[in-house]
Each structure stands twice: as C-alpha cells, then as structure tokens.
N, C-alpha and C positions, 0 to 999 in steps of 0.2 A: 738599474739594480737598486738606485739609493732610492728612488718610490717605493719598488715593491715589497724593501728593508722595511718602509715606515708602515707600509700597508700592514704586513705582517706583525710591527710591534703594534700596531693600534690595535688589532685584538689579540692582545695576551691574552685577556680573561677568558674567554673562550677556548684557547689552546690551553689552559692551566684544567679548565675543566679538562681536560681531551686527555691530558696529564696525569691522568690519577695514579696515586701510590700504590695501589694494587697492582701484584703483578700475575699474569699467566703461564708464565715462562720458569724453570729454576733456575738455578744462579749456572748451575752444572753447564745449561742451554746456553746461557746467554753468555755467559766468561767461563767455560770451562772449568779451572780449577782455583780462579781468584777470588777472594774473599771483600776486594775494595771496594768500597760504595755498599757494604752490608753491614748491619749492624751486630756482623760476627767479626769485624776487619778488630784486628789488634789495635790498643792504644800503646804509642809508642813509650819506651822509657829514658829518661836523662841523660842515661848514656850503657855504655853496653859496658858491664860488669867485671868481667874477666882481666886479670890480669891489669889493674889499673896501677896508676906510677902515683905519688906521693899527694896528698893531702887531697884526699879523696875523690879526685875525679882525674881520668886516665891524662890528662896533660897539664896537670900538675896544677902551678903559679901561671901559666900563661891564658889569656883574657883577649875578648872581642875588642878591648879598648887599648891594653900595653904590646902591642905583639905586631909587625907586620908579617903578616902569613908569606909572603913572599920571599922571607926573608928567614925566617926562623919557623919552627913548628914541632910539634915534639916528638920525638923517636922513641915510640912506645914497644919494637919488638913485638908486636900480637900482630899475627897472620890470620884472613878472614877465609875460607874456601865455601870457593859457590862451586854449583854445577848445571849447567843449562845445557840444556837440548832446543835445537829450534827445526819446527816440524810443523806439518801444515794440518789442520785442522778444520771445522765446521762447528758455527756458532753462530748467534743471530744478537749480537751486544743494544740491539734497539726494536728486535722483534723481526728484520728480516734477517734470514738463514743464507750465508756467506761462506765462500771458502775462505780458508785465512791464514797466517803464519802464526805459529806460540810458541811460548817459549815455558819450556815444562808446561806444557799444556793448559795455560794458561795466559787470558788477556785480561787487562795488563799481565805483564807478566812478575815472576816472584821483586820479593823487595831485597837492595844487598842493604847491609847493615857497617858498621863500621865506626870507633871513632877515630876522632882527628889525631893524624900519627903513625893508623894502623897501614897494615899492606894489606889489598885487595886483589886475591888470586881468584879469576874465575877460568875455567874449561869450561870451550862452547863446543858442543858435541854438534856437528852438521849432518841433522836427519831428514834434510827438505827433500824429498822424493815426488813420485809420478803429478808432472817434473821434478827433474832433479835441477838444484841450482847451485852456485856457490853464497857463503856469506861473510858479514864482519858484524863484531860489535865495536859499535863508536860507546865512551865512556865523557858523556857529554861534561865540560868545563873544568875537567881535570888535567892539574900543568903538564904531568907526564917529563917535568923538568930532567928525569935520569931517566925517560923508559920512553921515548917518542916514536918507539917502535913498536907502545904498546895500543896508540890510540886510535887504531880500526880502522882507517880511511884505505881503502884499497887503491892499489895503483901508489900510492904519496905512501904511507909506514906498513904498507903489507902486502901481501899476495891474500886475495879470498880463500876462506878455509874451503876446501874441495868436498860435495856430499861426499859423506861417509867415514870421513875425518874428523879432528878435534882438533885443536889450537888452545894453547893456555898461556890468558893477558895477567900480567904481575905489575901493579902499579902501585904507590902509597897517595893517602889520602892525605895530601900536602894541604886544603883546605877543608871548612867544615862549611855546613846546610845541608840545601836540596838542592839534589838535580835527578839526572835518569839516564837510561843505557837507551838503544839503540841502533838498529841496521843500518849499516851506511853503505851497502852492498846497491847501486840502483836507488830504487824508491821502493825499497823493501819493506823499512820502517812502515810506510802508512798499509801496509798489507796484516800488520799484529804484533812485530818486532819491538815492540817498545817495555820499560818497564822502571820503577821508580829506583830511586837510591838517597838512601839519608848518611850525612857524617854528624856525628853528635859533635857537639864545641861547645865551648862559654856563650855564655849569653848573658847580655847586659837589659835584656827586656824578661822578667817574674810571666810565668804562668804556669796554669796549674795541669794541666790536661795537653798530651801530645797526638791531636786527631791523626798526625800523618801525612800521606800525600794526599792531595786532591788532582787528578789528571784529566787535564781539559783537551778534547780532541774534537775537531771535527772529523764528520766518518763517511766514508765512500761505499758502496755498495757492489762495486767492480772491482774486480781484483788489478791491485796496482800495475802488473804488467800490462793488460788491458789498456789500461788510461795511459798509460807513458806513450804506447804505443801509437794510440789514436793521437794523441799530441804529438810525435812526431811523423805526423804522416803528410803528404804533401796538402799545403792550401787550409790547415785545421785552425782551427781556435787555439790560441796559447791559454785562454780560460777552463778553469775545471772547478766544475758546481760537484762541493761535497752534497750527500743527501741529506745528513744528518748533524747534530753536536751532541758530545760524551761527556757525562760529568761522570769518573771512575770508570770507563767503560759502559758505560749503561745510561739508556734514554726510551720512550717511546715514541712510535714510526707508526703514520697514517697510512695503513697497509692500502685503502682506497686510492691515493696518487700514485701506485705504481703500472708502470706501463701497462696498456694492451697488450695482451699476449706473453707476460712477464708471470711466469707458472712457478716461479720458485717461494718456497713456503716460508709465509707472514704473517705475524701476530702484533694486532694494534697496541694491545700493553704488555709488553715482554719485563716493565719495571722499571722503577728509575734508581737512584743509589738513595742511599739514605744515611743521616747522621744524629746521632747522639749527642745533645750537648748537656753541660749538669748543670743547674740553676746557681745561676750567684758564681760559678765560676769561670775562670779563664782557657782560653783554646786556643794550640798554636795548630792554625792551619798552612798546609805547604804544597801551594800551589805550583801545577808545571801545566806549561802548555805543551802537549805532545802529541799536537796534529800535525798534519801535511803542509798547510796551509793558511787558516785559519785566523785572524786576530780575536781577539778572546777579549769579551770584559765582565771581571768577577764582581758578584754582589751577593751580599744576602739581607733581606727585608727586614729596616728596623733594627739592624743592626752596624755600628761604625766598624771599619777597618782599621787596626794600626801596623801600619809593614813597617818589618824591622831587618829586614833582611831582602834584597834582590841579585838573583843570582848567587854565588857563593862571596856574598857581600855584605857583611852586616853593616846597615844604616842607623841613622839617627833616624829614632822612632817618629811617626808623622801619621797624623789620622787621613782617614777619607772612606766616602760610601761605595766607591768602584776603581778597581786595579786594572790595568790594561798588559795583556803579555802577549806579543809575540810569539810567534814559532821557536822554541824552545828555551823561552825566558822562567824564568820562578819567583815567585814570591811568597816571600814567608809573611803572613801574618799574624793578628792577634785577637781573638772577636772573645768577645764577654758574656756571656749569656745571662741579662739584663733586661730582656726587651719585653719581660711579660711572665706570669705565673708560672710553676713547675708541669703545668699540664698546655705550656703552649709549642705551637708547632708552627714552622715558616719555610720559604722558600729558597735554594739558594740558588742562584740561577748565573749561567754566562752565556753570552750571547756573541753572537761572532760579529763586526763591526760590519756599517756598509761599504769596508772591500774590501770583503772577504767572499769569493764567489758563492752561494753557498743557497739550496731550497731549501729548507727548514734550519735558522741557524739558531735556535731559540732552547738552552738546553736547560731543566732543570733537576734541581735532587731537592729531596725533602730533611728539613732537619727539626727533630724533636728535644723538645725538653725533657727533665726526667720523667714525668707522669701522664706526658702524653701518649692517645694511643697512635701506636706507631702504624695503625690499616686505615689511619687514615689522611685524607688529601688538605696542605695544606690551601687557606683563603686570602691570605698576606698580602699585599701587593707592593709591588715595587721603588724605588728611590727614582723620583722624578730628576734623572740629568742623562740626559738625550744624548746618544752619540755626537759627538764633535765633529765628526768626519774630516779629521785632519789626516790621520789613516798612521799617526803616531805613537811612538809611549807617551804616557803621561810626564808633565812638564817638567824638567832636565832639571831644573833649580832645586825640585823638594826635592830630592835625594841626594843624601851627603853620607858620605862611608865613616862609620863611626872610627877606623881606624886612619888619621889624615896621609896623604901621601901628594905634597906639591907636585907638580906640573914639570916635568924635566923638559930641559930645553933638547928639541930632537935635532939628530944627526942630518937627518934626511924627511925630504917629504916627498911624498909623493902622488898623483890623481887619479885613481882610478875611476871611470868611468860604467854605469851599465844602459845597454843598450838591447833593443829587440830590435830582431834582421829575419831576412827568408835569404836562404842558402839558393845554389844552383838549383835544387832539386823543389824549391818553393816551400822548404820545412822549416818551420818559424823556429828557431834557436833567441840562446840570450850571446848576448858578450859581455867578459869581465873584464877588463883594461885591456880591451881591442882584439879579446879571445874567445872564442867558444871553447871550451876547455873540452878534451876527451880522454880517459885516463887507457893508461897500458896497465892490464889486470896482471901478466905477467913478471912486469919490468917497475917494482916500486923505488919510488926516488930517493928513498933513505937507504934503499940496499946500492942503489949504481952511487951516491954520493959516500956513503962510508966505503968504495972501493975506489973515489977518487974521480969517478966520471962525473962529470958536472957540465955535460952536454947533451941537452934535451929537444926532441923536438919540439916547436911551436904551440901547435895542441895541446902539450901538455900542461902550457900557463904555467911555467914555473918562474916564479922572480925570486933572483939571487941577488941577497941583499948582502951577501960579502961577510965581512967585518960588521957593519954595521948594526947597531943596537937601539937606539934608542931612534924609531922610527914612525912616522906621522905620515896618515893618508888619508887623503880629501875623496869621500866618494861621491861623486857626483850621480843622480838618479834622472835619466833623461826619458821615463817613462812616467804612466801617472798611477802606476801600483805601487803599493810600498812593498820593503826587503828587510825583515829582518836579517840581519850580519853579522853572522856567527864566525869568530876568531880560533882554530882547536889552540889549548897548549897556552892560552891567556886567558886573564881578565885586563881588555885594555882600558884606559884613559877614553872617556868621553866629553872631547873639546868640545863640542856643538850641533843641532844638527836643528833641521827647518827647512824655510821654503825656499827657492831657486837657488843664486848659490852663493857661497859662505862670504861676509864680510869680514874675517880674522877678528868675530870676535870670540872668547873662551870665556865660560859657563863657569865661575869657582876653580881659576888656576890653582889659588894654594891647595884646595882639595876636589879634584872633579872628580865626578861620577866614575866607576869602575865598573865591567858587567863583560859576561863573555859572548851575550847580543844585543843588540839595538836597532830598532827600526828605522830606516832611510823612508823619509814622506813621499808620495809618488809626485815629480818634479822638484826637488828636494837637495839636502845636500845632508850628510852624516861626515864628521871631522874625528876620527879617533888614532890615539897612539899608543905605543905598545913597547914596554921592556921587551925583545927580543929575546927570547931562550934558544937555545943549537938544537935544529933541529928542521924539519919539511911541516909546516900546518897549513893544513884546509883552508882555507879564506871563502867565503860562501855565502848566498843566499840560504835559509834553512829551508822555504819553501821547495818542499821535495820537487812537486814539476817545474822547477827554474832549475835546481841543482842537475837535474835528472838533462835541463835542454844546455848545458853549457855553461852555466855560471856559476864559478869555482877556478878561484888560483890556489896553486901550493907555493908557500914562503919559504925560500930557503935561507936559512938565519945563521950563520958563522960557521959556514963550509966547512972550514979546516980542522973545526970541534968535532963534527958530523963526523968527517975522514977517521978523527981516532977512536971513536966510540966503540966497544965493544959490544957489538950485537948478538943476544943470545941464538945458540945456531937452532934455535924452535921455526926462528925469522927465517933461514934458508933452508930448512926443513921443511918447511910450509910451502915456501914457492917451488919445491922439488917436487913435491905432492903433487900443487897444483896445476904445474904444466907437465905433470904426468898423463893426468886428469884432461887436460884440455887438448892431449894428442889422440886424445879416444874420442871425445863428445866435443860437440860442440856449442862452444857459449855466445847465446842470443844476446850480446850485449848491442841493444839499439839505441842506446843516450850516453851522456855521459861517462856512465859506468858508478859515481862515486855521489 
C-alpha cells in the first residue's frame, strides 16, 4: 500500500489536471441541500448576537487565557433549538450516484450554532425507512458533565430512537470551537450521518474572516451496512479501501475505474468545493476529520498554517505547512491570504496518509482570491514534506494548551491492550482490554446503574472504576495500524505516546496536551489520563470498522453519583418505544452495535 501511496502522489499533476473546478453535477445532486464547499456557504460571525451577557460578547470577562473551562464557564440562559430529520437519500458527493443517510436532506448535514454558555436542544426526527432502522446522535467532545444521558451512544446513555419516532438531546455548551455531530448507531455515521458544530468563545489569536468548517472525509461507495457486513463475515479482510476523499462533501471520481458490470450512474466531474479568500487578509479555518477511517493531512499551496486551537483546546499559537487529524480530531486554523495578487488562485488539498486503506486518497478544493476567476483550475503546486509514515499526530511537544493545567497525580492506572483475533466462527473481531465489546440496544448502562444494577455481562466491556477520579491508562497497540481514541464526556491529559512501549516518560507534565482523540501508532503505545466525571463513556477506536468489530469499553465513573442522578423520563420513554419496536421487527444488529 505504502508504494502504491507514492505511485499515486508522484503524479499529482496529472490528477490536478483530472481535477478541474468545473463542475457537471448541481450542488442539489451532489449534497442535496448543503451549501459547504460553495461559494454561497455563510461566513461565520464572532459570535451569535442574541441575548449577549455584559461587556459585549455573550460571556462576559472570561477569556481563552484566565478561565479553566473545566471548571467555570458562563451561564448565558439562551437556548438554541435545532431540528433534524435523518432519512435516507440519493446523491453522488464525487460524481458516483449512492444511496445514503441525511440529515434534513442534506450532506454534510445543517450547521448548529451556539455560544459558549448556551444550551443546545436538538429533536432528531427518525425517518430511515425501506429499511427501516433505529438511530442516535453522538454530540462529538462535549462534557455532558450534567446530561450523560444526553450523549448518543446506544446500549451505554440510550436506547436507539425507534423509526418513526423523535428523541430530544438537551445539553450546554460547557466548551467553545469546533467539532461535529454524528451517528453512533453501527457504522451509520459513514453512510451520511455527520454534520459540523461551532461554539463561539474568546480568542486570543485576531483574524479577520470566519471561513467555518472544512470537513475532511474519506468516502465509500457501498452502503455502510454492506461493508460492516462483508467485514464480519467468516475468513474477510479486517481492511476496507474507502474509494474516494471529501473536502466539504465534494471531490471528483474517475468514473473509468469502476467495476465491470457496475451500471450505477457516474459522472467524472461532479465538482470539487471551493473557497474564497480576501487579499491581504486573515481566515480562520476549522478543520474536522469526519471520515470512517481515514488519516487526513491538511495543506494548502504557498500558504503557512497557524493552529490555535485542537480539538476543543485552545493552543499556543504555532506555524506549519501541514496538519495531521485523525478520525474525528479538529483543528482550528489561521491562513493569511499573502501568497500572491487579488486575481490568484490555489489548491487546497488533504491527502489521506499511507495507512489509510484508501484507492484514490488524494482530495482537493480550490481556493480563490478576490478577483480571481472562480471557473477556473488552479496550477499551484504543493509543499514538498512527504508523509512521515509514522501513522501519528503531529509531534506531542508543539502543542501546548493556552490555558495551563499541571499533571495530577492519578489514583489508578491502568493497561489497556488492543488486539485483532478470529472468533470460533473465523470472524476477525478487535479486542479492547481483553474484550470484544457487544452492546445491548435494549438495556443502556446509565439506565441499569442509575437503578442501582451495576452487574453486566462481559461483552459489554464495562470497567467500573468505583470512586475513583483521577485515572491513567497505558494503551498498548499490538497491531501495526494506528487508533485514533476517542474518550466521550473528556478532553484528557496526553502523557505520551510513540513506538513499542511507554518508558514513564511524560511530554510537559506542568502543562500537557489536552484533546478528546489521539492516535495510538500501529505497534505503539498512547499514555492518557482523565478527570473522571459520573457517569458511562464510550472509550473507542473512531475508526467505524474497528468500533463496529468490537473495540469499545464504557467507563463507569463514580457509581453512586450515576445511582442518584435524576434521569429525564424522555430516557425511559425512549427505551419503552424502543423495545415496543423491537417486539414487531427485527433488528439486524451484526457488530458491535455502537
């Protein structure tokens, strides 16, 4: 794979030809009802208007620099209401014609808004028919510190909303940036389920222009239930080659490499996304990886990088020509539009690394200046620095959280191990600390532990960590793919992470890195720890077909808090629904579930 990676980058210029910004396709075809990667997509504003608290921005005197978000944040009283519908759909976001999941009928799907402070109510209307299936949204790196029964995971803080039903998540946006929503129902998510989310906050990095999200995805051509299923069928490949990479939803696809006999309707330039930048000034770009799979490295031509933000993390500002994100990492940026006259135009491009399964992983959008014209292709070429193929983030040291938070000495530690096996049946599964995890869609573990049951079956990987708070675990990687590891309900502590396994040493104890993922290298070690909040979280690989084959524990964090929490009865009203639901039909749950 890593030749045929190089094969592939040695002629970009060819493929940029192949690339052109003309498109065939309307926007309608290709994303439905989304506007992202067009140059009719909104520029965001400072912050959201309504209802703002004292000295003119909605939270007041507190700042990226005086304030630990963890700890304080400001209770603004303004409620946001969304309303999604998620529903299946036909769209071609690279020029082949797909069935797919949307949400309000659109991919990506709508943007929520918010600032720091605010409560975010959304009702998700479940319209997935012929088939019918159930869903969740996960509300990716939000603490959910009072609401952990708002944050999607089925089986662990819900019952799936049943088709034909509604469910409504109530949570506050206890931190600010970027991040995105998300199906956490299966491997739903890579089927169209995804969609961005911004919180406005202080910012201690000036700029002038708010471009918004940029959402990087690699893209599959088979509908997710498909691929999960061929993956877990006896004697398969645990690898799965996306076909495509999305900048905003949109790329084009050499309709000539598709199969023999493969009659479903393809157009070689359906379009790619496109951006606006203004001469002479600055642009905060805010990057999310919201693939399957994928490792992601952002660039754009001739132009520096300053990330000031990772994850819902503001950093000490730091340049560079390429960012590297994970399966559902973000990064905020800064780029300058510097690099040449009011009528220039250039490339931006992410490329999925060499391991990242992936036939075409080479994705790009075009970005203009003010007086360029916008039909046409840019010539730009690239920032000469070659994948590292270390199969990591970028190096632990340059990022430092603007706001410091030393090193606590942890309670416990503990090793988690991941591992790839073939069951009796010769179905290649993962293990997460000696589990293949399988959730019960009926029976979620924040509804049996707020009634006091706090005995689970094995499958379900649940680790009860008691009392305990202040908690450290050594992931050991005894494969040679990397994991991004995604924590719900934190941003933890990132002590170390690298090749084989960890020498105790720690990366900036008085201030170490914070992020709600981090890559584990394939034969590797990742070291993170975590304030404990009360409550069940996901602990996971984000790559959906790892999630999807078993890898996932739910953390149970201070039982006896869990016991007295008051659950709104939407939560048992939900699950009454749903095993109403599931005494009629029957649900195809073939992996994980979660």
């Amino acid at each position: 794979m890593g030749l045929l990676r190089g094969l592939l980058e040695s002629v970009s210029e060819t493929l940029e030809l192949f690339y052109t910004a003309t498109a065939t396709l309307t926007q309608e075809s290709t994303n439905g009802l989304s506007l992202l990667g067009t140059l009719l997509a909104r520029v965001l504003p400072l912050f959201l208007t309504n209802n703002p608290l004292p000295d003119g921005f909605p939270w007041g005197s507190l700042s990226d620099t005086n304030t630990n978000p963890y700890v304080d944040y400001p209770r603004t009283g303004v409620v946001r209401y969304y309303d999604f519908t998620v529903s299946r759909g036909i769209i071609a976001p690279d020029g082949y014609q797909r069935d797919v999941l949307l949400v309000n009928g659109a991919y990506p799907g709508p943007l929520i808004e918010a600032n720091w402070g605010d409560t975010i109510v959304v009702t998700v209307h479940n319209n997935i028919s012929n088939p019918e299936d159930g869903t969740t949204i996960h509300w990716h790196g939000f603490l959910q510190r009072e609401t952990p029964w708002a944050d999607g995971a089925p089986g662990i803080s819900q019952c799936p909303i049943p088709p034909g039903s509604s469910y409504t998540y109530e949570f506050v946006a206890s931190l600010f940036g970027t991040s995105w929503y998300h199906a956490h129902y299966s491997a739903q998510y890579a089927g169209g389920v995804v969609g961005p989310i911004v919180v406005y906050g202080p910012t201690h990095a000036k700029y002038d222009v708010d471009l918004g999200p940029i959402m990087l995805s690699d893209w599959y051509h088979r509908e997710y239930f498909d691929i999960v299923k061929e993956l877990l069928s006896p004697n398969a490949s645990p690898r799965v080659l996306s076909d495509n990479n999305l900048i905003d939803g949109k790329m084009n696809f050499d309709c000539s490499t598709v199969a023999p006999g493969d009659n479903t309707p393809c157009t070689d330039r359906a379009g790619i996304s496109k951006f606006k930048f203004q001469t002479g000034k600055t642009h905060r770009l805010r990057l999310i990886n919201s693939g399957a799979d994928g490792v992601q490295r952002f660039s754009i031509d001739q132009h520096t990088l300053t990330v000031i933000a990772e994850d819902f993390v503001p950093v000490k500002p730091y340049n560079t020509t390429v960012v590297t994100l994970g399966v559902g990492q973000r990064t905020d940026v800064l780029v300058t539009a510097n690099a040449g006259p009011p009528d220039s135009l250039f490339w931006m491009r992410s490329n999925l690394t060499t391991c990242s399964p992936a036939r075409q992983p080479n994705a790009l959008a075009a970005v203009y200046y003010d007086k360029a014209d916008t039909s046409a292709t840019p010539s730009s070429r690239p920032w000469d620095v070659p994948d590292p193929g270390t199969c990591a983030n970028d190096p632990l040291d340059i990022s430092e959280p603007l706001y410091p938070i030393p090193l606590p000495k942890p309670a416990i530690t503990q090793t988690m191990d991941i591992e790839l096996f073939k069951n009796a049946s010769n179905v290649t599964l993962w293990k997460f600390n000696g589990v293949s995890m399988r959730t019960d869609y009926n029976s979620p573990v924040i509804l049996l532990a707020n009634q006091g049951n706090f005995s689970y079956p094995p499958e379900w990987n649940v680790v009860n960590y008691q009392q305990t708070t202040a908690i450290r675990i050594i992931i050991n990687n005894k494969g040679p793919g990397p994991h991004p590891m995604h924590l719900h309900g934190h941003n933890f502590y990132i002590l170390h992470e690298g090749p084989g396994e960890w020498d105790g040493t720690i990366v900036r104890p008085s201030n170490p890195m914070r992020r709600d993922v981090e890559l584990v290298r394939g034969n590797g070690h990742l070291v993170i720890q975590f304030d404990g909040a009360p409550g069940v979280w996901a602990f996971h690989c984000h790559i959906a077909w790892h999630s999807s084959g078993g890898f996932l524990a739910s953390l149970l964090v201070q039982p006896h808090k869990v016991q007295q929490m008051h659950l709104p009865g939407d939560v048992e009203q939900n699950c009454r629904a749903w095993d109403l639901w599931t005494k009629h039909n029957v649900v195809d749950q073939i992996d994980s579930g979660t």
